[in-house]
MARVEXPA-634921 format. One line per 10 residues: number of its first residue (from 1); their letters; for each residue x, y, z of C-alpha. Coordinates in nm, 2 decimals, always signed. Layout:
NUM> A> X,Y,Z ~ ... .
This chain:
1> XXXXXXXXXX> -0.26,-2.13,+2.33 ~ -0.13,-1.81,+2.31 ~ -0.18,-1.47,+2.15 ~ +0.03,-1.26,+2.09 ~ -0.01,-0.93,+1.95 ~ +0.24,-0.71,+1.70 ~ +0.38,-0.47,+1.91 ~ +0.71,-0.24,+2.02 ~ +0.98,-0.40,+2.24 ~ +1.17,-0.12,+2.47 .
11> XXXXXXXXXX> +1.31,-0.16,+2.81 ~ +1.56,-0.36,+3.00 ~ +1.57,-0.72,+3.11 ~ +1.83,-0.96,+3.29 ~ +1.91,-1.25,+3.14 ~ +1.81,-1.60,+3.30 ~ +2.11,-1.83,+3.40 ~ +2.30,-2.02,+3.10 ~ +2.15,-2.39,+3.10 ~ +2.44,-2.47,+2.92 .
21> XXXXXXXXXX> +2.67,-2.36,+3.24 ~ +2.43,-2.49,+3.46 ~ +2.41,-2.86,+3.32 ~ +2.83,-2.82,+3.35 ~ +2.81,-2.68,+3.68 ~ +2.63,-2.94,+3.89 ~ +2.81,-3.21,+3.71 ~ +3.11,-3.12,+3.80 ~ +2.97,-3.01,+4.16 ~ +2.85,-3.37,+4.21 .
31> XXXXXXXXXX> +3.23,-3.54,+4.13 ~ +3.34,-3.30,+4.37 ~ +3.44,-3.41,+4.72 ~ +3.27,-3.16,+4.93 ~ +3.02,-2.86,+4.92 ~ +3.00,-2.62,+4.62 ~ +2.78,-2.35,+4.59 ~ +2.58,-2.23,+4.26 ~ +2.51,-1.91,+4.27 ~ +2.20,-1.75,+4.04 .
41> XXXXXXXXXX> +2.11,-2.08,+3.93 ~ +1.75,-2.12,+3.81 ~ +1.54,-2.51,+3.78 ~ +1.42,-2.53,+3.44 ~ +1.31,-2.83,+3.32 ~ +1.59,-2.99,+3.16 ~ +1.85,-2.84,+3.47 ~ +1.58,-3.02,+3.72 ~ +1.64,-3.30,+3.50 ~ +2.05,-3.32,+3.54 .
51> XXXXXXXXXX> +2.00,-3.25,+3.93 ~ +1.73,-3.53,+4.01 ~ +1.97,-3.76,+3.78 ~ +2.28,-3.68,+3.95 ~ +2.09,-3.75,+4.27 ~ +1.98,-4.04,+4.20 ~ +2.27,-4.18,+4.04 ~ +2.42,-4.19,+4.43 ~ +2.68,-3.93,+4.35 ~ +2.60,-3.62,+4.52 .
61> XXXXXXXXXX> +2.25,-3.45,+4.73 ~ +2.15,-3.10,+4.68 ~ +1.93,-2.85,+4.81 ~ +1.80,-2.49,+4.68 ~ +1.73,-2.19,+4.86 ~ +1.61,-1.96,+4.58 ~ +1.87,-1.91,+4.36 ~ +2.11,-2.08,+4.52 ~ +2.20,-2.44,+4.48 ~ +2.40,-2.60,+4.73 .
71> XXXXXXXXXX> +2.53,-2.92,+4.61 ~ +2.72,-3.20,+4.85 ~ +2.94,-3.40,+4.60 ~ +3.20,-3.71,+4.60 ~ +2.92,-3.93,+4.70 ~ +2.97,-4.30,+4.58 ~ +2.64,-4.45,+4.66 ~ +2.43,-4.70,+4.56 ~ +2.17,-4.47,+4.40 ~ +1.85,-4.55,+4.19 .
81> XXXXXXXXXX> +1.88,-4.77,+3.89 ~ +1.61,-4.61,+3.68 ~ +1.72,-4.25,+3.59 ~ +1.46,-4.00,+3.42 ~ +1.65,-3.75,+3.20 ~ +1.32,-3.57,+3.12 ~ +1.36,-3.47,+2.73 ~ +1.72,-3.41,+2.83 ~ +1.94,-3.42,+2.55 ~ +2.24,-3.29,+2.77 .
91> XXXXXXXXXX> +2.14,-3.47,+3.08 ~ +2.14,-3.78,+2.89 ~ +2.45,-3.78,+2.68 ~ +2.65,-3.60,+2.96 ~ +2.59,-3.87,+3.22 ~ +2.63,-4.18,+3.00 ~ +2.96,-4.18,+3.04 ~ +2.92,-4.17,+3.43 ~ +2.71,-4.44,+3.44 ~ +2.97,-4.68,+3.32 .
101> XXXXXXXXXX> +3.08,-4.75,+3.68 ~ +2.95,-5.14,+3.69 ~ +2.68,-5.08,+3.82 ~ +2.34,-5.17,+3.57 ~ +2.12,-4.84,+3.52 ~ +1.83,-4.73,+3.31 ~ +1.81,-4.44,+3.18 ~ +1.45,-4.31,+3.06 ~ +1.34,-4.05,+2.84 ~ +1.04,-3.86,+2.71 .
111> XXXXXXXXXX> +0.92,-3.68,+2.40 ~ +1.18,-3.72,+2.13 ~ +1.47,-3.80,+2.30 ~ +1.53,-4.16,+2.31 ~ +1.48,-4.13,+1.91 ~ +1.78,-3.89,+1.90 ~ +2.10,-4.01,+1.76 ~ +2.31,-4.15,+2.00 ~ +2.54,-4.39,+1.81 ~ +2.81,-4.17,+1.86 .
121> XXXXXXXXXX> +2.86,-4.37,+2.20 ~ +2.86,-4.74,+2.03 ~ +3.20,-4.74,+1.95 ~ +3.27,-4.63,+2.34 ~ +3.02,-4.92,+2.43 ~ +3.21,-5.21,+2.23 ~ +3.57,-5.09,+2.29 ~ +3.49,-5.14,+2.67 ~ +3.23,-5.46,+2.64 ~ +2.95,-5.27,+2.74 .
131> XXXXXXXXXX> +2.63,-5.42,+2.79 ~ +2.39,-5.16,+2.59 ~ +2.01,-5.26,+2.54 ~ +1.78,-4.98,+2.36 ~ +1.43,-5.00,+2.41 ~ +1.17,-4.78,+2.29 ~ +1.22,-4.51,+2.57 ~ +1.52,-4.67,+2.79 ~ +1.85,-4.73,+2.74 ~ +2.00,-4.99,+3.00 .
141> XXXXXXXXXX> +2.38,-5.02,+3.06 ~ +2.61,-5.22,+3.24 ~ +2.97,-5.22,+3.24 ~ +3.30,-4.99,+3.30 ~ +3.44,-4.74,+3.11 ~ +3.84,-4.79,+3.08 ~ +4.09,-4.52,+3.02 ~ +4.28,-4.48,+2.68 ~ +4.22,-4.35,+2.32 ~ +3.89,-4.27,+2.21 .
151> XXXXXXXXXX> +3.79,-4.18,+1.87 ~ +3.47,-3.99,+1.79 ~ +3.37,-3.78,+1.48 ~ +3.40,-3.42,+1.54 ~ +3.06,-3.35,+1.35 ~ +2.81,-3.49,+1.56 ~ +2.65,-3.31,+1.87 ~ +2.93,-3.19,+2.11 ~ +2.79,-3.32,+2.43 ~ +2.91,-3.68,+2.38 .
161> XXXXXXXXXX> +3.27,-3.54,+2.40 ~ +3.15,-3.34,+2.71 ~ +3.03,-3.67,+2.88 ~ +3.34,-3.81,+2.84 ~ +3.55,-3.52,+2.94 ~ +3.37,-3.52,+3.28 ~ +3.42,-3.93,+3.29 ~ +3.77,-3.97,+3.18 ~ +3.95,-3.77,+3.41 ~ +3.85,-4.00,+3.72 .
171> XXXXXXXXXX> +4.02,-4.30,+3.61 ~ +4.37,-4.41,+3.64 ~ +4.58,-4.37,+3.36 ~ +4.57,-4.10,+3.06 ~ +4.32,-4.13,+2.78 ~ +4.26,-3.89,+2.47 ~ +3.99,-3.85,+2.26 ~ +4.04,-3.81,+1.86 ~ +3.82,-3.63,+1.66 ~ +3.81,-3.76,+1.32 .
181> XXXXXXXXXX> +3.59,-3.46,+1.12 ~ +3.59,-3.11,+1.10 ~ +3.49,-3.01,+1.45 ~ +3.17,-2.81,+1.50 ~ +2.99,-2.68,+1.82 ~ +3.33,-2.64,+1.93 ~ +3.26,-2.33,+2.19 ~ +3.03,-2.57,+2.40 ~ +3.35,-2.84,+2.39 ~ +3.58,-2.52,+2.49 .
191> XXXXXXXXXX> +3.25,-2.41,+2.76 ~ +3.25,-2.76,+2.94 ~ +3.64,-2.77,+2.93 ~ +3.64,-2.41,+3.14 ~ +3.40,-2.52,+3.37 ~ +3.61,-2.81,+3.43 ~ +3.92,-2.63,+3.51 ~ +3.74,-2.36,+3.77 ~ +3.66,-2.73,+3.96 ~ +4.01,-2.81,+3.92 .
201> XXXXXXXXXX> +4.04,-3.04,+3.63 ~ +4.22,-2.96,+3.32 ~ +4.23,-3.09,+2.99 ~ +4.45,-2.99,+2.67 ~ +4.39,-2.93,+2.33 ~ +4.67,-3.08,+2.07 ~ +4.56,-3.08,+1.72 ~ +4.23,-3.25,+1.67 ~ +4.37,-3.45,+2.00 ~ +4.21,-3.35,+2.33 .
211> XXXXXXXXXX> +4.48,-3.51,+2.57 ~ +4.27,-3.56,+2.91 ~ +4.50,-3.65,+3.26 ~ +4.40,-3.90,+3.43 ~ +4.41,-3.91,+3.86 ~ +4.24,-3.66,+3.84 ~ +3.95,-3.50,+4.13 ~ +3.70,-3.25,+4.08 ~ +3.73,-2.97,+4.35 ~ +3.47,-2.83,+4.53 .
221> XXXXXXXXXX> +3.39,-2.46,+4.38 ~ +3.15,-2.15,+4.48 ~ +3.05,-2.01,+4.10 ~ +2.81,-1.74,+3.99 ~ +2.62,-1.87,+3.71 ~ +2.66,-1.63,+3.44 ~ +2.34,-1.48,+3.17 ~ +2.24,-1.73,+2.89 ~ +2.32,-1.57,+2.53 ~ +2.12,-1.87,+2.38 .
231> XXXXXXXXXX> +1.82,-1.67,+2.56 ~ +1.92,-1.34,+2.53 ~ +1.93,-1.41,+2.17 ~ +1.53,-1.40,+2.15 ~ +1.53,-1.06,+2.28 ~ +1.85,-0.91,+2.09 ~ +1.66,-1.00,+1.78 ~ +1.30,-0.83,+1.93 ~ +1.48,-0.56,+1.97 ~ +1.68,-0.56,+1.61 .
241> XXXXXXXXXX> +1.30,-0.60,+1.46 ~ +1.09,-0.37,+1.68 ~ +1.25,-0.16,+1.91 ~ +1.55,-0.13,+2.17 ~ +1.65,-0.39,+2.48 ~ +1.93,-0.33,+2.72 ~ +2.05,-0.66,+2.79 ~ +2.19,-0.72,+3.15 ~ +2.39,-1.02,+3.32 ~ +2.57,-1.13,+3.02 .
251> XXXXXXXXXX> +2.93,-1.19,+3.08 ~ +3.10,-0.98,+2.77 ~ +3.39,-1.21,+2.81 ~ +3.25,-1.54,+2.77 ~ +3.30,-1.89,+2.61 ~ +2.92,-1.91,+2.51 ~ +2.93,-1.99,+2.16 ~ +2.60,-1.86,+2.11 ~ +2.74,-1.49,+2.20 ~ +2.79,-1.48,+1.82 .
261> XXXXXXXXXX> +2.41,-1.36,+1.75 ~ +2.56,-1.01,+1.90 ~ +2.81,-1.01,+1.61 ~ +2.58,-1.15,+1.34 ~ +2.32,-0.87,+1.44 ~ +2.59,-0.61,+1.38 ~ +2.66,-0.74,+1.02 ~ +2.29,-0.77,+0.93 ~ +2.29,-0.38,+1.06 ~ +2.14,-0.36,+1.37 .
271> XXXXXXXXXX> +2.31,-0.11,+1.64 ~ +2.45,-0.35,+1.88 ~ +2.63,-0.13,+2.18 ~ +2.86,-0.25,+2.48 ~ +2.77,-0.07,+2.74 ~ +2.90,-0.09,+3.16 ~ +2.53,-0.15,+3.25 ~ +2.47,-0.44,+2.96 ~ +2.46,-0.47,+2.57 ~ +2.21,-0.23,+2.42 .
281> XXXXXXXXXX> +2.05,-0.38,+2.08 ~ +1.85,-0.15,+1.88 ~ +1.66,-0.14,+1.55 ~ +1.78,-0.05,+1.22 ~ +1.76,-0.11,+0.84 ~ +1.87,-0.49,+0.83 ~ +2.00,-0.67,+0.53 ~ +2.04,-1.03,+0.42 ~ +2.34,-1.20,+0.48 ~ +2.49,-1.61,+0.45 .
291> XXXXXXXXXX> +2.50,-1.76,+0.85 ~ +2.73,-2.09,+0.87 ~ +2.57,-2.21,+1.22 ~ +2.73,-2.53,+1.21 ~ +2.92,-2.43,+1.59 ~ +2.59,-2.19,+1.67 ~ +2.26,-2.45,+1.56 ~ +2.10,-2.32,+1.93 ~ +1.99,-2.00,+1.75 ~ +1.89,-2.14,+1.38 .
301> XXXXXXXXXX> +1.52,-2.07,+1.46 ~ +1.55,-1.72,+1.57 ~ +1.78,-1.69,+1.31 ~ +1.53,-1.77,+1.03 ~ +1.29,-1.52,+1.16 ~ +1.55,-1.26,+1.14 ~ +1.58,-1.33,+0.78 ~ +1.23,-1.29,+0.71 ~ +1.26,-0.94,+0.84 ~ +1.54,-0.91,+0.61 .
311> XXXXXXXXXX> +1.48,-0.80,+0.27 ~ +1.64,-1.02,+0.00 ~ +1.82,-1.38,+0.07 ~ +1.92,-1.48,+0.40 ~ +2.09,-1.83,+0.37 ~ +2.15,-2.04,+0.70 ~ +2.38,-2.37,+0.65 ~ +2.56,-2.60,+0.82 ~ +2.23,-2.70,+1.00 ~ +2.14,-3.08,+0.95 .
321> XXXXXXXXXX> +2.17,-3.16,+1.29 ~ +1.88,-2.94,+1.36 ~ +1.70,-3.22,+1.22 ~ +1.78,-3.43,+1.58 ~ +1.67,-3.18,+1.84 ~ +1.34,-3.17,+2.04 ~ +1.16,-3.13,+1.73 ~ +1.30,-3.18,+1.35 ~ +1.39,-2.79,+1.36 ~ +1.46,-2.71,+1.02 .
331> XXXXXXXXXX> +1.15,-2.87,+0.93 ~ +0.91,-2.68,+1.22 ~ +1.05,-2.39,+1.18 ~ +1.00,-2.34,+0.77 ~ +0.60,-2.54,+0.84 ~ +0.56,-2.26,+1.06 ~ +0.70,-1.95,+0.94 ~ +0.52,-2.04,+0.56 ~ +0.21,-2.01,+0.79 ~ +0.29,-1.70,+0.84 .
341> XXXXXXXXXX> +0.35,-1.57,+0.50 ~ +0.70,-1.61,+0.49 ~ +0.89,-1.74,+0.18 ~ +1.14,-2.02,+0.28 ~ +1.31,-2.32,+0.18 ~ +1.42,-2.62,+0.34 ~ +1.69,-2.83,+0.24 ~ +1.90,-3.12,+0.38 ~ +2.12,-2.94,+0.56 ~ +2.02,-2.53,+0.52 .
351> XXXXXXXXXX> +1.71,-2.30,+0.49 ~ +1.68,-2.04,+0.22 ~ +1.46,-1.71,+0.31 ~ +1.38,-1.44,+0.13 ~ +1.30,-1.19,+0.30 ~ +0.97,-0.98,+0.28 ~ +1.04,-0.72,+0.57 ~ +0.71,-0.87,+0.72 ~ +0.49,-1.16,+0.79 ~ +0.12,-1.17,+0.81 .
361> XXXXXXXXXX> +0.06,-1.33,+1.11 ~ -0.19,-1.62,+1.24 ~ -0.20,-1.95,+1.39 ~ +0.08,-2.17,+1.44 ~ +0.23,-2.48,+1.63 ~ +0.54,-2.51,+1.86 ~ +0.57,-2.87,+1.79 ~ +0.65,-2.97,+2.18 ~ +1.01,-2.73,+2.10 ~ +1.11,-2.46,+2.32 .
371> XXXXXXXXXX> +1.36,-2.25,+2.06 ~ +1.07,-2.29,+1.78 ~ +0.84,-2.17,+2.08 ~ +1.02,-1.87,+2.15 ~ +1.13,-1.82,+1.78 ~ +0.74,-1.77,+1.69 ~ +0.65,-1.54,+1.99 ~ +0.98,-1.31,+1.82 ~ +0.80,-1.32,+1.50 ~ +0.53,-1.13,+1.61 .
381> XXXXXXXXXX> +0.77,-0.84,+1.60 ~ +0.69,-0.81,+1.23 ~ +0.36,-0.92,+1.21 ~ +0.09,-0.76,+1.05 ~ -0.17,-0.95,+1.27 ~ -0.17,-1.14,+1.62 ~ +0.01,-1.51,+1.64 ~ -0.18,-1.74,+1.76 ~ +0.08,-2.01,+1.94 ~ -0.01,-2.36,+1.99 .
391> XXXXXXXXXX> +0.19,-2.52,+2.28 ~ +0.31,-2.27,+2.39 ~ +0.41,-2.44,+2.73 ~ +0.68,-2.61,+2.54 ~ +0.93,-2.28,+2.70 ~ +0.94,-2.46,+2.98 ~ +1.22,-2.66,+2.90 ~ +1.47,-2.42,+2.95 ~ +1.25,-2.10,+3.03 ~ +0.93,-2.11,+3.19 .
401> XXXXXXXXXX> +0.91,-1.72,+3.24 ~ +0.95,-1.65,+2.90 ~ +0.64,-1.48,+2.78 ~ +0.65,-1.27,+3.14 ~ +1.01,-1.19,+3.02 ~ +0.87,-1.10,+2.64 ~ +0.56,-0.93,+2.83 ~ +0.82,-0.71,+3.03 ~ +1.01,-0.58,+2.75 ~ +0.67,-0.48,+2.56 .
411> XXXX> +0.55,-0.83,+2.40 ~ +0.16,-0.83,+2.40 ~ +0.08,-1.17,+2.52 ~ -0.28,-1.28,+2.58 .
């Protein structure tokens, strides 16, 4: 557990490395024939998780030297046939597609995520005579994954069309892959699509078509991971609530979708600044707005605390696959902020809030979820009272410093 006290946040703080760049980066590091080299790239647990998996899947070996990651790809071995994605969401869906080379493999998981969705992949399973078996924790495969047309809603989780964006390319002929919705998360489609190109890959956009070229290989690459806005959007809000943060290592000019908490700060009224040093984000009268997060879900929790401090209605929609993440977010995050005194509702797909200025503070749960973890720590920025955070160790997922990050910036943890 835990405590943390109501307090002022001031000061300035560089942001850790994107995961989401970083699960894209050693992937396509691995398919590449040769050495690249990662640059400020930092082993959380779900980034350890896409590493040891890649390793072990025979296709590339890599070693660390602080935060550098040197990664020898183009390797076509044998590998392991039990691979442990951790509570990887990404590591899991990005690699399924890799793994349909003919050879059998396992993949394992833990927590929640073998009860995530993943029937978005059927369809790519029977189309190529997959052998798919689904067990409690596992999910053995066994087949190979043929070039051509592939059609895939657009509304479901965008790293399915990632893993087969890193796949499809490899093979002989030309495939595309249809989506058949309205497209959401599309900056992390657009995110994985960039990374691909700086390895030497490219992919085009035509309609609701992407057309991906086949014969294609992954070049070796020396990148500089850039800041993590999913991250920074913890202390941005801080800041908005209780004080002023100068946020440093962001890349102004990104393809992070997740940037977008920078704009919707500035329409809430917050003082958002670009700056040559970093983004300065400082307090100010805030007011309720209407957040479609349906290509931003990363940042719903911190989102909903944000319209607590609010006053008036804050609505947040286009959520309902919140309800598939490490924990049912929409769900946590209303139990836990009603703990607190807020006054929110939760529908099927959206959260209602209305907004009170402040919350009363006491004890709450993270529910074994890093963003509802790091959304409740934020709340004590309006708290009348200390927070008292039950498993709290769930930041280690994608930020294990995070409370020595929050402490650094003026957070009272105990």
């Amino acid at each position: 557990m835990k405590k943390i006290i109501p307090s002022k946040i001031r000061g300035n703080i560089k942001m850790i490395p994107s995961k989401s760049v970083s699960h894209r980066a050693l992937i396509c590091a691995a398919l590449a024939n040769g050495k690249s080299i990662l640059r400020n790239m930092a082993f959380s647990e779900d980034i350890t998780a896409t590493a040891n998996a890649l390793r072990d899947m025979g296709l590339c070996k890599y070693e660390t030297d602080g935060y550098v990651c040197t990664v020898y790809g183009g390797f076509h071995e044998a590998g392991k046939k039990m691979i442990d994605c951790g509570e990887s969401g990404s590591t899991l869906r990005f690699l399924i597609p890799l793994a349909l080379d003919g050879k059998e493999r396992t993949f394992i998981g833990h927590g929640r995520l073998m009860r995530r969705p993943h029937d978005a992949y059927d369809r790519v399973f029977l189309r190529n005579n997959i052998r798919a078996e689904k067990q409690d924790n596992a999910l053995t495969l066994c087949g190979t994954l043929e070039s051509g047309e592939y059609a895939m809603p657009g509304n479901i989780s965008s790293q399915f069309i990632s893993g087969l964006l890193y796949a499809l390319p490899l093979l002989m002929d030309d495939s595309g892959i249809h989506l058949t919705t309205e497209i959401e998360s599309q900056p992390y489609i657009d995110l994985t699509r960039d990374i691909q190109r700086a390895f030497g890959v490219e992919t085009k956009w035509r309609g609701n078509i992407i057309d991906v070229f086949g014969r294609q290989g992954y070049r070796p690459c020396d990148m500089t991971i850039e800041g993590d806005y999913s991250h920074a959007a913890f202390f941005a809000v801080s800041a908005a609530l209780a004080g002023e943060v100068l946020l440093t290592g962001l890349k102004q000019e990104t393809k992070q979708g997740d940037k977008e908490i920078l704009g919707i700060l500035k329409c809430m009224g917050a003082d958002v600044e670009y700056r040559a040093d970093g983004i300065l984000v400082k307090k100010n009268s805030l007011k309720p707005i209407e957040i479609d997060v349906s290509q931003i879900p990363d940042l719903v929790p911190v989102l909903a605390v944000l319209g607590c401090a609010a006053e008036g209605k804050t609505r947040i929609y286009n959520a309902g696959r919140l309800r598939y993440k490490e924990s049912d977010r929409l769900h946590a995050i209303t139990q836990e902020l009603e703990k607190l005194g807020a006054d929110i509702i939760e529908y099927e797909d959206s959260l209602t809030i209305h907004g009170k200025g402040m919350l009363n503070g006491g004890e709450v749960d993270s529910h074994a979820d890093h963003r509802i973890a790091m959304a409740l720590a934020v709340a004590s920025c309006i708290s009348r009272e200390p927070i008292l955070l039950n498993g709290s160790e769930a930041v280690g997922k994608s930020a294990p410093l995070f409370f020595e990050e929050f402490a650094s910036v003026g957070g009272c943890v105990r």
